[in-house]
Structure formats: structure tokens, C-alpha cells
PyMOL Python script that loads the backbone (N, CA, C, O; Angstrom):
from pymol import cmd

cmd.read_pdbstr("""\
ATOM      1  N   UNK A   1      13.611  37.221  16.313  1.00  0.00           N
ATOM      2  CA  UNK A   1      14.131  37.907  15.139  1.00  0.00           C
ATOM      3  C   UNK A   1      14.475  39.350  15.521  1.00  0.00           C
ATOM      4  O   UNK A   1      13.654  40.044  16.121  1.00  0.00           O
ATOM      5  N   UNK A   2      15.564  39.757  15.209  1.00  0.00           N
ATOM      6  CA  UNK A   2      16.060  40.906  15.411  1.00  0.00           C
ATOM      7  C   UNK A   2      16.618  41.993  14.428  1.00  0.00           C
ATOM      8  O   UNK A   2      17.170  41.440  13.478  1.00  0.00           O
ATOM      9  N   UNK A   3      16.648  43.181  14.361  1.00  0.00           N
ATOM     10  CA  UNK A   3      16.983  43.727  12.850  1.00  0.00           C
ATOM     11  C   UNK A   3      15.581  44.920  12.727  1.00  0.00           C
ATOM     12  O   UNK A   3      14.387  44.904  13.026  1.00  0.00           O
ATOM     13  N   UNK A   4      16.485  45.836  12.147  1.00  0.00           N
ATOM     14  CA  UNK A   4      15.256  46.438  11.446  1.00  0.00           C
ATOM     15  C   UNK A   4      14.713  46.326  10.193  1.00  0.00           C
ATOM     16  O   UNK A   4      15.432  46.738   9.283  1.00  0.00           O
ATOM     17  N   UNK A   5      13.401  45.781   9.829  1.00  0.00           N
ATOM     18  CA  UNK A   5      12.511  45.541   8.535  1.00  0.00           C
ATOM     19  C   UNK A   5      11.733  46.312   7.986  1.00  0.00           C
ATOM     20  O   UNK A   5      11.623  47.405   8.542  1.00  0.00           O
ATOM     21  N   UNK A   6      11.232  46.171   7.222  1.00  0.00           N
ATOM     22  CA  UNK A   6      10.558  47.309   6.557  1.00  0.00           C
ATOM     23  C   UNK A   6       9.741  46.728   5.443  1.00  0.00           C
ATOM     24  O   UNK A   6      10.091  46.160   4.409  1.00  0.00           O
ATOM     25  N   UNK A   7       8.479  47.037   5.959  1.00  0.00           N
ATOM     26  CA  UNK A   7       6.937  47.091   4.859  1.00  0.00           C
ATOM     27  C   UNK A   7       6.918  48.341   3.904  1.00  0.00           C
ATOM     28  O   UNK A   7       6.771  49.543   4.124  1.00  0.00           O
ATOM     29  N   UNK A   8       7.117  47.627   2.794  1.00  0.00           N
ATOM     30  CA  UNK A   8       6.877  48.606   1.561  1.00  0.00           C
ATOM     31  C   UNK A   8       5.796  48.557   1.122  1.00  0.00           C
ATOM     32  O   UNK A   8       5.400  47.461   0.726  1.00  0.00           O
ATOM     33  N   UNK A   9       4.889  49.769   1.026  1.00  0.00           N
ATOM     34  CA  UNK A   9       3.875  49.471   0.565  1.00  0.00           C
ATOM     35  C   UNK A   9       3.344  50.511  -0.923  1.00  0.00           C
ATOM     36  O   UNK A   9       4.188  51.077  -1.617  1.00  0.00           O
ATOM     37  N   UNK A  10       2.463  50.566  -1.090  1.00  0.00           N
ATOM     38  CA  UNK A  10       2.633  50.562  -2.953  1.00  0.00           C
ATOM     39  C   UNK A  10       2.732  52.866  -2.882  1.00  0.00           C
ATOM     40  O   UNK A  10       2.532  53.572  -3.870  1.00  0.00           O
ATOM     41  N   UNK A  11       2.999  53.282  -1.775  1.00  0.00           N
ATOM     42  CA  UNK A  11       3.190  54.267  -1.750  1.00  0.00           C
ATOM     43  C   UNK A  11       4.058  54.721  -1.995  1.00  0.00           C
ATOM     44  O   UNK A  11       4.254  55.423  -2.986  1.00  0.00           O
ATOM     45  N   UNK A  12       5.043  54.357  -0.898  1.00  0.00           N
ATOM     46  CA  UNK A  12       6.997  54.297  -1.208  1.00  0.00           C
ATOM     47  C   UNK A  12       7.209  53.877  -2.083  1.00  0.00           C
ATOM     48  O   UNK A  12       7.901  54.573  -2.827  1.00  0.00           O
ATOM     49  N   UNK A  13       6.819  52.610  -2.558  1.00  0.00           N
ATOM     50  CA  UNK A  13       7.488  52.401  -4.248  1.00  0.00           C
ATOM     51  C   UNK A  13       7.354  53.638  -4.886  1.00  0.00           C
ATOM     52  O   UNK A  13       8.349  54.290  -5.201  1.00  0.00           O
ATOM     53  N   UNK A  14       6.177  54.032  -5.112  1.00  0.00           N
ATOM     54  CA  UNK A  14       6.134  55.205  -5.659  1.00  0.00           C
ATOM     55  C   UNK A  14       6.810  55.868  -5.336  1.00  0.00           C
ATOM     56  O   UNK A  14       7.779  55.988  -6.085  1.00  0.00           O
ATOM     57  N   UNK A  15       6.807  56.734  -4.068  1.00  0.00           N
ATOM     58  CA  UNK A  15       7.823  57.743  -4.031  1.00  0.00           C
ATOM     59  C   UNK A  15       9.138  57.517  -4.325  1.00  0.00           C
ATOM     60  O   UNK A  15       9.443  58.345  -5.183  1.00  0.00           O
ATOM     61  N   UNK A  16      10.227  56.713  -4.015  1.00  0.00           N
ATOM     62  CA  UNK A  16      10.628  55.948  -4.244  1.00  0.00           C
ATOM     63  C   UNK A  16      10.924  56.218  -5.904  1.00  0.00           C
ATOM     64  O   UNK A  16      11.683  57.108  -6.285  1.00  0.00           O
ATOM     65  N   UNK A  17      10.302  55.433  -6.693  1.00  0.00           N
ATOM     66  CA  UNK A  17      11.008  55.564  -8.259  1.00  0.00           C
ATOM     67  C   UNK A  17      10.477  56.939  -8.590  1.00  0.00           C
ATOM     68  O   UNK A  17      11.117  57.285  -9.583  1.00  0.00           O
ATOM     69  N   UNK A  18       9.781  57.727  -8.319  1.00  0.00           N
ATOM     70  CA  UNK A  18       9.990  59.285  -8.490  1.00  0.00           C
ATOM     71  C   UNK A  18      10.653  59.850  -7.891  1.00  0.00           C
ATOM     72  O   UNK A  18      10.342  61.041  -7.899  1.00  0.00           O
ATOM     73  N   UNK A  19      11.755  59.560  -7.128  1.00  0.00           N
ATOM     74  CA  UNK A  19      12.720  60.093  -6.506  1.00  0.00           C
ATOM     75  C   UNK A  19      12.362  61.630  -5.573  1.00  0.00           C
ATOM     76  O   UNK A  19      12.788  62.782  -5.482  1.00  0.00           O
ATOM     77  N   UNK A  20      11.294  60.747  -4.996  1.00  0.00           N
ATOM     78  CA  UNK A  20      11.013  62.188  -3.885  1.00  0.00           C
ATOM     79  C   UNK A  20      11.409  61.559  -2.604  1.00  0.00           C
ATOM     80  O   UNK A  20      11.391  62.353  -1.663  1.00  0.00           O
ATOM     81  N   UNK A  21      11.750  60.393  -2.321  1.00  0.00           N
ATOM     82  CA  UNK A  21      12.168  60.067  -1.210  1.00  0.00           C
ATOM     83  C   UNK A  21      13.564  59.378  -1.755  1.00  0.00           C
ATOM     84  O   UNK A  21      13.512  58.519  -2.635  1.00  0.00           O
ATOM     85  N   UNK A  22      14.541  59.713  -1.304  1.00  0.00           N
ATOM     86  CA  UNK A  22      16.418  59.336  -1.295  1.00  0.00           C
ATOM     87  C   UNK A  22      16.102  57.624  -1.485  1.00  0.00           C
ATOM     88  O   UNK A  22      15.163  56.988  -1.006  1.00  0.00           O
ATOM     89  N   UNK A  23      17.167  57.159  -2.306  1.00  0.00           N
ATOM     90  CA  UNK A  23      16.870  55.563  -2.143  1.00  0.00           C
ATOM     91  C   UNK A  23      17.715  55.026  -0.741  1.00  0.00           C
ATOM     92  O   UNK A  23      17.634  53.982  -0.095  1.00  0.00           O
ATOM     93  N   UNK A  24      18.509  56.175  -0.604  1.00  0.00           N
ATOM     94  CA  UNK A  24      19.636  55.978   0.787  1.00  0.00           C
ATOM     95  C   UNK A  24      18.367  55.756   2.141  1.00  0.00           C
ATOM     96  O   UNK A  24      18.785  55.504   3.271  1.00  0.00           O
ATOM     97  N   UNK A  25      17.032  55.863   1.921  1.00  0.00           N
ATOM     98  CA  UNK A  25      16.286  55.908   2.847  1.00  0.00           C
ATOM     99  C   UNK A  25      16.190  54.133   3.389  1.00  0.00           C
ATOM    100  O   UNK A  25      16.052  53.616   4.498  1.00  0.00           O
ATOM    101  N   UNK A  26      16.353  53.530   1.872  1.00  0.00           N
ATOM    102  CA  UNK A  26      16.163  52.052   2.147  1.00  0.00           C
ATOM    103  C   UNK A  26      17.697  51.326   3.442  1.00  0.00           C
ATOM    104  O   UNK A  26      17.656  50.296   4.116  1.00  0.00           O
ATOM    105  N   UNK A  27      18.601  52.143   3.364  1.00  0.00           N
ATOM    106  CA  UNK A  27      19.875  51.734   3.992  1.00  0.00           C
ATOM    107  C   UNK A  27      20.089  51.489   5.450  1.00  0.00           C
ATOM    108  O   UNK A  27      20.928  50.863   6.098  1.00  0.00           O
ATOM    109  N   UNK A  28      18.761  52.390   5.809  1.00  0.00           N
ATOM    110  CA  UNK A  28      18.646  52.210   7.658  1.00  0.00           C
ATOM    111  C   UNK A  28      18.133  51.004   7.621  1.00  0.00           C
ATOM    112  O   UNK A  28      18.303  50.597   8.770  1.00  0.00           O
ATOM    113  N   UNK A  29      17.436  49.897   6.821  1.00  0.00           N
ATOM    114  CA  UNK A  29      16.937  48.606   7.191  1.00  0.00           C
ATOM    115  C   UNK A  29      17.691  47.456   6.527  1.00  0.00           C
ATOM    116  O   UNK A  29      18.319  47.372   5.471  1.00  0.00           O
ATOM    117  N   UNK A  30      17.424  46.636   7.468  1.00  0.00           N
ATOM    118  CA  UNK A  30      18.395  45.202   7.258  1.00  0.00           C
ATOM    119  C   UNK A  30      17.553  44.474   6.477  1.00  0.00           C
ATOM    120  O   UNK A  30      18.146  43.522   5.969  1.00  0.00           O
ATOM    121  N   UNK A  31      16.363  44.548   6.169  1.00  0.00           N
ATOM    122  CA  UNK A  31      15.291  43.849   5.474  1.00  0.00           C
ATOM    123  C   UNK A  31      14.191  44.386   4.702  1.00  0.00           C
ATOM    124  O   UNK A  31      13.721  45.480   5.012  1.00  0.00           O
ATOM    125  N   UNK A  32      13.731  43.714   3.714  1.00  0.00           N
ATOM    126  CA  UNK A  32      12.890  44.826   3.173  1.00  0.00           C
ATOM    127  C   UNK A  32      11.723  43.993   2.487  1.00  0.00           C
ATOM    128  O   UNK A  32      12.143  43.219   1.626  1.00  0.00           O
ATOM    129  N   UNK A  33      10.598  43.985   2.647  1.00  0.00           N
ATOM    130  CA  UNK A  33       9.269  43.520   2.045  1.00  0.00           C
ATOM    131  C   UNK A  33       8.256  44.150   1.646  1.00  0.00           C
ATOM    132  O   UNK A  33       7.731  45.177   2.077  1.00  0.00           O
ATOM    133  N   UNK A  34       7.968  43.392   0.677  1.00  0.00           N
ATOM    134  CA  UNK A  34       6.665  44.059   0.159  1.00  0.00           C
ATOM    135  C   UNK A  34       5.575  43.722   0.200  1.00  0.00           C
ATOM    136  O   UNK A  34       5.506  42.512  -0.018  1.00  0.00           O
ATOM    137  N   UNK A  35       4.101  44.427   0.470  1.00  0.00           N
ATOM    138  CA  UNK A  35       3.101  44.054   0.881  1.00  0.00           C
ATOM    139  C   UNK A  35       2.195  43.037   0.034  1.00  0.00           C
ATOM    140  O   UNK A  35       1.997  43.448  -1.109  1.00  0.00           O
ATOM    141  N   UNK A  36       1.717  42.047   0.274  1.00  0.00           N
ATOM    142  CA  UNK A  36       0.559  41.281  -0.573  1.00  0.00           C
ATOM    143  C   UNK A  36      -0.505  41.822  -1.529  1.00  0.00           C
ATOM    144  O   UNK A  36      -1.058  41.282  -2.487  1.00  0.00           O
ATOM    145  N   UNK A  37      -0.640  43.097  -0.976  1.00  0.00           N
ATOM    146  CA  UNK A  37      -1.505  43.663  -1.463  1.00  0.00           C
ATOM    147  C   UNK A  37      -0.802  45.051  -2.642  1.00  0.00           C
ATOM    148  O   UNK A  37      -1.539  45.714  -3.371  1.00  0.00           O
ATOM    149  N   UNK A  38       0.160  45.164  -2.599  1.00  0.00           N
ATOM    150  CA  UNK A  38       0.849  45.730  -3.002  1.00  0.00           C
ATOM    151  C   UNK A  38       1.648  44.907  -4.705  1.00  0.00           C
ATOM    152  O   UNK A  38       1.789  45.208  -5.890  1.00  0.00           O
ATOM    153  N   UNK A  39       1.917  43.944  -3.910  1.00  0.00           N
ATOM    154  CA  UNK A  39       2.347  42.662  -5.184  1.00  0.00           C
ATOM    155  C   UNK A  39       1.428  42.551  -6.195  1.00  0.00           C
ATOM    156  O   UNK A  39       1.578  42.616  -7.415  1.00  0.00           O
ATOM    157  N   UNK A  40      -0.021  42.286  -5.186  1.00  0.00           N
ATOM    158  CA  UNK A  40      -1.115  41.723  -6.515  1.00  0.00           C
ATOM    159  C   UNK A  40      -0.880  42.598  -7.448  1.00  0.00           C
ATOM    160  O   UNK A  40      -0.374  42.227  -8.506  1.00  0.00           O
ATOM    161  N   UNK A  41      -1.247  44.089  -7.196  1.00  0.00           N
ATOM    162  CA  UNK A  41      -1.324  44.935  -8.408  1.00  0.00           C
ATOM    163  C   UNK A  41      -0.245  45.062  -9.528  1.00  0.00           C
ATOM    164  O   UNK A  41      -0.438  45.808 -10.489  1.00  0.00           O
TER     165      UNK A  41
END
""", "prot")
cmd.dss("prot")
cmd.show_as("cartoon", "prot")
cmd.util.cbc("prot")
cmd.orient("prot")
């Protein structure tokens, strides 16, 4: 598997919808997931 991916974890979401981190940040990755532990909550 090749590509760059990316673990989201319940931090970045956060930052993320408070817009302290650019959503253009998500654009450098070809893939994007979210953590198990992150989901449950």
C-alpha cells in the first residue's frame, strides 16, 4: 500500500472544527481515518 494516510485522532478533530488548524491541512493526504478510540466517544 502506498499513499499518504492519516490517523485522526480526537485532537485534530478538534482543532480542526475550531479552525485552528487550516482544513487545507487534510489535502496533503490521500487517505484519512479515524481512530477506534476516537469513534467510541
Amino acid at each position: 500500500m502506498n499513499g499518504n494516510r492519516a490517523l485522526l485522532d480526537s485532537n485534530i478533530i478538534i482543532y480542526l472544527s475550531k479552525r485552528e488548524v487550516p482544513l487545507s491541512f487534510l489535502d496533503q493526504f490521500d487517505e484519512h481515518y479515524i481512530s477506534v478510540i476516537t469513534y467510541m466517544v
